[in-house]
C-alpha positions as CSV (number, residue, x, y, z in Angstrom):
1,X,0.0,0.0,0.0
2,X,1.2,3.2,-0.6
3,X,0.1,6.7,0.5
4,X,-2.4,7.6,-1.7
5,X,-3.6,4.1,-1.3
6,X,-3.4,5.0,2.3
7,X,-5.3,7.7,2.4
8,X,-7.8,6.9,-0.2
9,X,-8.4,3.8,2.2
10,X,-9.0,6.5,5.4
11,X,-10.9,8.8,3.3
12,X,-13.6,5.9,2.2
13,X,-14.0,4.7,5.4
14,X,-15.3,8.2,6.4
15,X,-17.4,8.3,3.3
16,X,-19.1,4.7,4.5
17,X,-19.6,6.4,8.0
18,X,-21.5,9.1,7.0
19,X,-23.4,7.1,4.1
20,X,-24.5,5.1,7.7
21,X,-25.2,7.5,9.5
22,X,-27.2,9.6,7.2
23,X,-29.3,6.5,6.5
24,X,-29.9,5.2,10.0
25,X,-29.6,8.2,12.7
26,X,-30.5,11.4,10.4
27,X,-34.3,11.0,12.5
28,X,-32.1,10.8,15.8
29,X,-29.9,14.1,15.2
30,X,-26.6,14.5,17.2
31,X,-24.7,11.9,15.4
32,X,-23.7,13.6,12.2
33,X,-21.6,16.2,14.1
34,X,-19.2,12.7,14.4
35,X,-18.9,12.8,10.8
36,X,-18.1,15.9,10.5
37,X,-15.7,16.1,13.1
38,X,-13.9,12.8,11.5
39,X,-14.3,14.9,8.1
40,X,-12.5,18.1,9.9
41,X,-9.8,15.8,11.1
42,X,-9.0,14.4,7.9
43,X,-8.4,17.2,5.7
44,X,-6.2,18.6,8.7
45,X,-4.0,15.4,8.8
46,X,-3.8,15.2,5.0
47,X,-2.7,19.1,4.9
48,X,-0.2,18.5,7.7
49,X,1.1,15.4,5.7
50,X,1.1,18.2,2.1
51,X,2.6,20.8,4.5
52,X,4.6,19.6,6.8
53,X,5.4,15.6,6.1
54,X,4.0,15.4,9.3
55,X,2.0,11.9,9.8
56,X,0.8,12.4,13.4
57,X,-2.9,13.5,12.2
58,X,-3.2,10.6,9.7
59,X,-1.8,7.6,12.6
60,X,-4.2,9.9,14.8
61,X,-6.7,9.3,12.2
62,X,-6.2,5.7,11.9
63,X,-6.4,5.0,15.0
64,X,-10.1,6.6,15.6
65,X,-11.7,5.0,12.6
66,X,-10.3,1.6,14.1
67,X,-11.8,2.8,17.9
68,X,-15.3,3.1,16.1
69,X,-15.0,-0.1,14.4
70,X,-14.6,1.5,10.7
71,X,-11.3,0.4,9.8
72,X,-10.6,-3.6,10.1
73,X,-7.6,-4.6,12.5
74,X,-5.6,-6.2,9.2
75,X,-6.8,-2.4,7.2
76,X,-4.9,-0.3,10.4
77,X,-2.3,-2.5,10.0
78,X,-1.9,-2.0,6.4
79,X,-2.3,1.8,7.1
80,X,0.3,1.7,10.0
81,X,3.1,0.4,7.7
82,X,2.5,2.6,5.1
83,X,3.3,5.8,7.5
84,X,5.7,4.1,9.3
85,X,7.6,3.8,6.0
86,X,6.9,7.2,5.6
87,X,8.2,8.9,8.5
């Protein structure tokens, strides 16, 4: 995997959130601000990375979308060697 591979891969998983959460909470309310928040924290990590060749916001990242069960334990490894290769 490589880094666009990489982040394509972190940016799809938010996509699937949302496309979730739209469909199954949008009568409950309060959960799309999550999305959004994951959305604000992706672009950030992705301009540090541009910037800076900084790769804490996308192992930051990472690590989240595995927390809420969006990225796959054999994904966040893939993901994990990618920036570690990186840095």
């Amino acid at each position: 995997m490589n880094m666009r591979e990489t982040i394509e891969l972190l940016l799809a998983c938010i996509n699937t959130r949302k496309q979730f959460v739209g469909g199954t909470f949008a009568a409950l309310g309060g959960t799309a601000g999550n999305v959004q928040m994951l959305q604000k924290d992706a672009n950030a990590a992705i301009s540090m990375w541009h910037t800076a060749h900084d790769l804490t916001g996308l192992k930051q990242l990472a690590a989240t979308l595995q927390a809420y069960g969006i990225l796959t334990d054999t994904e966040y490894e893939q993901v994990m060697e990618t920036l570690d290769k990186e840095s």
